[in-house]
N, C-alpha and C positions, 0 to 999 in steps of 0.2 A: 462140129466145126463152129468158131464164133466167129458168124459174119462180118460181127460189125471190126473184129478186127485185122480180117481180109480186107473191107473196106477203108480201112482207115490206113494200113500197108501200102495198099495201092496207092493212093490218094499222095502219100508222103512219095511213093516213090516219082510220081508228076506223070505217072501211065495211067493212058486211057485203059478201057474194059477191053476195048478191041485190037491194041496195043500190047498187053497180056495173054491173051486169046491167041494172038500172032504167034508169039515168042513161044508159048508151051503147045504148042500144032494143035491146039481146039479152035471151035469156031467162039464167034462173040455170044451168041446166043446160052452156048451149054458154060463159058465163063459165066453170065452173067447169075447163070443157077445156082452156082457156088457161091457167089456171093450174097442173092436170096434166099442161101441156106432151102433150096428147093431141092439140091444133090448135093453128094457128099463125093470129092473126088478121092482117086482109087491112091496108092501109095507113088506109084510112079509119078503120077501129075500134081498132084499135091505136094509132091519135093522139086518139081518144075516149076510148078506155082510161087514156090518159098526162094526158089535162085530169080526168078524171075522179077521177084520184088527186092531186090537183094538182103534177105532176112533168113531165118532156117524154120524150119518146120515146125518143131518147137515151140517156135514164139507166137506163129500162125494159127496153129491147132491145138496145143494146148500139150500136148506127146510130139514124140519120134516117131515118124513115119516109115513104117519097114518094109520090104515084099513078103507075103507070108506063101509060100507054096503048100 
């Protein structure tokens, strides 16, 4: 994932970390990992992430984010 343009996603959207954290049911701490590129989120929350910011997954990650069973 490229942080910096989760970071800069957010930023444009005018939502705090704790504000995105809310909306895709994480807490702020395990958001903030994802955007320190410390974790990589899983496909369902990383397409919660990308509505969240109102952007698509795509643009966030770099690929389509799919559930793989």
């Amino acid at each position: 994932m490229k942080n910096e343009i989760l970071i800069a996603a957010r930023k444009q959207s005018g939502k705090t970390q704790k504000q995105v954290a809310k909306e895709i049911g994480t807490t702020e701490a395990a958001y903030q990992n994802y955007e320190r590129g410390s974790r990589t989120p899983n496909a369902p929350t990383g397409n919660s992430i990308a509505r969240a910011l109102g952007t698509t997954s795509e643009k966030l990650f770099g690929y389509r984010l799919t559930n793989v069973f």
